[in-house]
LOTIMAR-373393 format. One line per field, with one value per atom (N, C-alpha, C): x, y, z; residue number from 1; atom name; chain; residue in three letters. Coordinates in nm, 3 decimals, decimal comma, always signed. Example, Ala and Ser with C-alpha at 12.3 -4.5 7.8 and 13.67 -1.06 7.14 Angstrom:
// residues 2
px (+1,319|+1,230|+1,320|+1,285|+1,367|+1,290);
py (-0,569|-0,450|-0,330|-0,225|-0,106|+0,003);
pz (+0,780|+0,780|+0,780|+0,708|+0,714|+0,787);
numi (1|1|1|2|2|2);
lolo (N|CA|C|N|CA|C);
vexmar (A|A|A|A|A|A);
martor (ALA|ALA|ALA|SER|SER|SER);
//
This chain:
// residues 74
px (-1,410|-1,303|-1,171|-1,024|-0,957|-0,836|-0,792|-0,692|-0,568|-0,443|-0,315|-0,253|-0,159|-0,063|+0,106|+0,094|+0,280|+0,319|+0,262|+0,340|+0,353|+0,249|+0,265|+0,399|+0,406|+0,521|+0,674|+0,693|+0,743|+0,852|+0,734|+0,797|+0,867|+0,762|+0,836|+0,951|+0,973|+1,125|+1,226|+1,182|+1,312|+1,319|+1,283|+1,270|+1,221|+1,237|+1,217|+1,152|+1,050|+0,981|+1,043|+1,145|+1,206|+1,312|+1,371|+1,414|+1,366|+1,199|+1,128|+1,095|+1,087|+1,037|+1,167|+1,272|+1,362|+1,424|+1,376|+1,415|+1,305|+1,189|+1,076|+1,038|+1,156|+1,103|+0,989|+0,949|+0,846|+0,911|+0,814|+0,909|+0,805|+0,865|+0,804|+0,694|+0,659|+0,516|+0,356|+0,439|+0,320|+0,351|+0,425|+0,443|+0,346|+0,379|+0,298|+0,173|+0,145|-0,041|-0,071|-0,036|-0,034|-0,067|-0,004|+0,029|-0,061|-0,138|-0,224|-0,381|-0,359|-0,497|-0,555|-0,486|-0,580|-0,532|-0,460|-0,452|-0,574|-0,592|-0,747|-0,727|-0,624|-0,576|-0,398|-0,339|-0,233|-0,222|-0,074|-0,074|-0,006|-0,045|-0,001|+0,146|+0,223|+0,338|+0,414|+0,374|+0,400|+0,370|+0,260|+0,196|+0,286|+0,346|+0,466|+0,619|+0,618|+0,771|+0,732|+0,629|+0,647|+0,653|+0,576|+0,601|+0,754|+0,787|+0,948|+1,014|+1,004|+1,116|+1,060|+0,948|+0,931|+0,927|+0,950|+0,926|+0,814|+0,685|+0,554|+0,495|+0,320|+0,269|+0,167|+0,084|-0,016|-0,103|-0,172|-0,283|-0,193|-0,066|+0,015|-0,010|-0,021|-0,061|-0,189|-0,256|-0,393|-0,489|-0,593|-0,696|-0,833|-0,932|-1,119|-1,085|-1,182|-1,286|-1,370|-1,515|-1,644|-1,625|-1,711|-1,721|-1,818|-1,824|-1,934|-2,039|-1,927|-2,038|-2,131|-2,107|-2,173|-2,278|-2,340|-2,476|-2,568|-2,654|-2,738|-2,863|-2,976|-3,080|-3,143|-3,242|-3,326|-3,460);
py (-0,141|-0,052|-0,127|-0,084|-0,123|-0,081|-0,201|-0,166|-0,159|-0,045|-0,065|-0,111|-0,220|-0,265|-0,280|-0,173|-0,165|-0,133|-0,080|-0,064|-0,215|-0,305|-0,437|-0,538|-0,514|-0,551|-0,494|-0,388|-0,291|-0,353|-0,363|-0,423|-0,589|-0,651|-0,762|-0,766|-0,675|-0,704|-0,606|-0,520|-0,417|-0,334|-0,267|-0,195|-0,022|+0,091|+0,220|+0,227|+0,333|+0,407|+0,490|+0,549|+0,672|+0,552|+0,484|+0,353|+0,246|+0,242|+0,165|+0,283|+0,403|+0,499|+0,558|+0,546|+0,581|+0,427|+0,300|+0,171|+0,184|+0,218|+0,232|+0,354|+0,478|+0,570|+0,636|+0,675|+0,774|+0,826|+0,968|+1,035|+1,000|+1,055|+1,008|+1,038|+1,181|+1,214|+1,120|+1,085|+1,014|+0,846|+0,829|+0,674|+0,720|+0,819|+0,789|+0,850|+0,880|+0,944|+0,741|+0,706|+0,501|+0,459|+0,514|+0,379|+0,432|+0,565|+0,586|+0,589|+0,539|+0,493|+0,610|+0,709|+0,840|+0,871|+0,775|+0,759|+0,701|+0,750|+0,726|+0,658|+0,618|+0,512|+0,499|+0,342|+0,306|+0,243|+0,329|+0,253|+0,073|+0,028|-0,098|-0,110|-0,034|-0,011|-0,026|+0,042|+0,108|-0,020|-0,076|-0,150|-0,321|-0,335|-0,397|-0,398|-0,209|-0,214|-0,222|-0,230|-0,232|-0,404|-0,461|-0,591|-0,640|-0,642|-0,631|-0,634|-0,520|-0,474|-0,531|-0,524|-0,635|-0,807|-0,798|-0,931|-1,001|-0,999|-1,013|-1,039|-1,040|-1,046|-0,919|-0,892|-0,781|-0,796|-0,912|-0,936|-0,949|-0,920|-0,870|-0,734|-0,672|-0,540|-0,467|-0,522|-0,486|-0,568|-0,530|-0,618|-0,519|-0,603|-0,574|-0,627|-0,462|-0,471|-0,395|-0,512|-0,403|-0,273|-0,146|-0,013|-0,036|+0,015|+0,014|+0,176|+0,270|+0,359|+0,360|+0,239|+0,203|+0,086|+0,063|-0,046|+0,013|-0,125|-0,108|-0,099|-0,042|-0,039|-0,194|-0,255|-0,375|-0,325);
pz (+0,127|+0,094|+0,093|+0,046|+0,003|+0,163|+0,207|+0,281|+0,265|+0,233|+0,210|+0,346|+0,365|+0,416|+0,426|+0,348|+0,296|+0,455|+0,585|+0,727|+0,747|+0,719|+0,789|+0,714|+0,585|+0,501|+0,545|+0,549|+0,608|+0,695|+0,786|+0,920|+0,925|+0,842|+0,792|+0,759|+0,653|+0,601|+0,640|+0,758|+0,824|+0,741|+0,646|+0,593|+0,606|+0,552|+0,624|+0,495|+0,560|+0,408|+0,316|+0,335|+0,288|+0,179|+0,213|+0,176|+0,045|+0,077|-0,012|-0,164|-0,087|-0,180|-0,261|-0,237|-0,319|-0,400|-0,348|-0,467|-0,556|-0,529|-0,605|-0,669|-0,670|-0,749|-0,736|-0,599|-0,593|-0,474|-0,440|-0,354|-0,198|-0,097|+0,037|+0,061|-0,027|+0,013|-0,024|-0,202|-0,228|-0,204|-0,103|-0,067|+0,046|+0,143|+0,275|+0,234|+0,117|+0,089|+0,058|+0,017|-0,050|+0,084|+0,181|+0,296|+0,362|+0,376|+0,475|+0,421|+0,328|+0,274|+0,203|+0,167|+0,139|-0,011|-0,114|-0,209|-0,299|-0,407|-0,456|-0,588|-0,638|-0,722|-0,681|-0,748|-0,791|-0,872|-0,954|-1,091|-1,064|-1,155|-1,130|-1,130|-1,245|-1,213|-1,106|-1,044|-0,905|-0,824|-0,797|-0,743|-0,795|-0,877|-0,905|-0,876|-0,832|-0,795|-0,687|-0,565|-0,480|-0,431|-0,450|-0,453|-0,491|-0,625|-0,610|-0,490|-0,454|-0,347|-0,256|-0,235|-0,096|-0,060|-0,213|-0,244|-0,159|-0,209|-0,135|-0,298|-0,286|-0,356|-0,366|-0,470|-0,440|-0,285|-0,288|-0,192|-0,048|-0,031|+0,055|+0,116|+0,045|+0,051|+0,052|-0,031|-0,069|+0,007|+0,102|+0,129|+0,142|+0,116|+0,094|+0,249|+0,312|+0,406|+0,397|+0,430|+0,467|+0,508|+0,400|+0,451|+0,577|+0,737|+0,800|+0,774|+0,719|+0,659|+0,482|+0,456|+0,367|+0,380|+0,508|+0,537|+0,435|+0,390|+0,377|+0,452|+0,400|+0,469|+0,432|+0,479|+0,398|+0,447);
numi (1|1|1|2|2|2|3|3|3|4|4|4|5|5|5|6|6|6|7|7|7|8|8|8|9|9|9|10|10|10|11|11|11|12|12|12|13|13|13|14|14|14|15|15|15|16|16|16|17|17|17|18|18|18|19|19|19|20|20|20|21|21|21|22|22|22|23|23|23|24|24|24|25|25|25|26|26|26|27|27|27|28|28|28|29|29|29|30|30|30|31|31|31|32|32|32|33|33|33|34|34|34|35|35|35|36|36|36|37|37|37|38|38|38|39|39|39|40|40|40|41|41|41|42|42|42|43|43|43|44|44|44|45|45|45|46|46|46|47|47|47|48|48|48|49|49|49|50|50|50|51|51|51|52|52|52|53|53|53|54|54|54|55|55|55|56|56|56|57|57|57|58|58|58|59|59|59|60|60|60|61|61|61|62|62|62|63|63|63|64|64|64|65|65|65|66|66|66|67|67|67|68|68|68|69|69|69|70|70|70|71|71|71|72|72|72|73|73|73|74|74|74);
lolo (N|CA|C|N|CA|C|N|CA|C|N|CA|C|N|CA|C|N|CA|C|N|CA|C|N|CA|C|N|CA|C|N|CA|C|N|CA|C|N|CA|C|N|CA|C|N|CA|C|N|CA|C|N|CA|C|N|CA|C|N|CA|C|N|CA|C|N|CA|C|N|CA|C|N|CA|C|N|CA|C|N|CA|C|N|CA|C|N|CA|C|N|CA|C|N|CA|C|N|CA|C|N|CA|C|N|CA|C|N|CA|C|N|CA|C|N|CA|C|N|CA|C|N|CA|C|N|CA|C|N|CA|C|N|CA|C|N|CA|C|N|CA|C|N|CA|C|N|CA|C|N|CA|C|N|CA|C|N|CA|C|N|CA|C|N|CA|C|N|CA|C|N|CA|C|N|CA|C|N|CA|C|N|CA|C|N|CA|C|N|CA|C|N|CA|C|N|CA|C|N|CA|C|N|CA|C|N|CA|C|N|CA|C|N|CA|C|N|CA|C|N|CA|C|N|CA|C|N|CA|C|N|CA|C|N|CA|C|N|CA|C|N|CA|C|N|CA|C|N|CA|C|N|CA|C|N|CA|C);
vexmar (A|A|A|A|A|A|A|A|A|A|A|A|A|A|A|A|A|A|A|A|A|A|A|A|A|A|A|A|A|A|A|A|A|A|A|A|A|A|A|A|A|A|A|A|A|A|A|A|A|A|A|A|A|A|A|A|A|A|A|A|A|A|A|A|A|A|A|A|A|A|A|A|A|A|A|A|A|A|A|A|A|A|A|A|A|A|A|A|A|A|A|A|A|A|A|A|A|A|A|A|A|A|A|A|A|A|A|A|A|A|A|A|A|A|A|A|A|A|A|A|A|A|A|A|A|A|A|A|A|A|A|A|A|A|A|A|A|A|A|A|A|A|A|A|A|A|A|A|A|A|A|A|A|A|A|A|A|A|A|A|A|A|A|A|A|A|A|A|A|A|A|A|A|A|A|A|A|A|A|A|A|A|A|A|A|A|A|A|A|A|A|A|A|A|A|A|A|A|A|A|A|A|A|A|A|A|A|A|A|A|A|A|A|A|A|A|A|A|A|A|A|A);
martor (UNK|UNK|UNK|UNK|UNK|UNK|UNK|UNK|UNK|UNK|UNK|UNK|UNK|UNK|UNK|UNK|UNK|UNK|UNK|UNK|UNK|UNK|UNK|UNK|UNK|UNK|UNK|UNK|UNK|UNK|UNK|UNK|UNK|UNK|UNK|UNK|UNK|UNK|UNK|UNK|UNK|UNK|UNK|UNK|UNK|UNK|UNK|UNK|UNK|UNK|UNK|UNK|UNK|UNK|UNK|UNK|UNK|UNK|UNK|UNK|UNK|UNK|UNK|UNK|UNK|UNK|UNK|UNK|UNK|UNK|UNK|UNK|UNK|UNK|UNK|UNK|UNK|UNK|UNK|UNK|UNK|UNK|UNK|UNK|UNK|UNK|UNK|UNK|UNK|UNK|UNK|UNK|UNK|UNK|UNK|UNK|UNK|UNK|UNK|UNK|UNK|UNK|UNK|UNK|UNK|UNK|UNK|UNK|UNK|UNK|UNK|UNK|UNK|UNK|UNK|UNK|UNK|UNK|UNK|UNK|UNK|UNK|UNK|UNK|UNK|UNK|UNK|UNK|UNK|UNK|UNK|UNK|UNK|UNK|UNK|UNK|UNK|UNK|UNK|UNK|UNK|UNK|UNK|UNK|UNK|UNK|UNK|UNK|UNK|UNK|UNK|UNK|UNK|UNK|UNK|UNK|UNK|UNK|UNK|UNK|UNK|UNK|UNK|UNK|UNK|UNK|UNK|UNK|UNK|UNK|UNK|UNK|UNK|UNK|UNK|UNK|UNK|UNK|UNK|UNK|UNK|UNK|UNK|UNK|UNK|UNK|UNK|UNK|UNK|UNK|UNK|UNK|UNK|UNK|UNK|UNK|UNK|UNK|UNK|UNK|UNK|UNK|UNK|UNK|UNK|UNK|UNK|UNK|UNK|UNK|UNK|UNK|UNK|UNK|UNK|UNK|UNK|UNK|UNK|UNK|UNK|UNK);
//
């Protein structure tokens, strides 16, 4: 599964959410649906202004970890 990290960036650069979401043009609700993982796509757009403003890269934000409710059986 896909982990968002924009709190860990965040914090990096002193930054407030209410803050990132008004340089980036979305409103607070669907920044903190992004940041708490319960967003089910992002546009790249988006996924560009946020980098921007944080001046980071995607894989800053974005990281793959193993689902543990997705084992397989063998």
């Amino acid at each position: 599964m896909i982990v968002i990290n924009i709190d860990v960036m965040l914090a990096k650069r002193k930054m407030k959410v209410g803050d990132l979401a008004k340089q980036i043009g979305i409103t607070n609700a669907n920044l903190s649906i992004l940041k708490n993982g319960k967003a089910k796509a992002i546009r790249i757009e988006t996924l560009n202004e946020i980098c921007k403003a944080l001046q980071c890269q995607p894989g800053d934000i974005l990281e793959y970890q193993d689902d543990p409710e997705e084992e397989t059986e063998t």
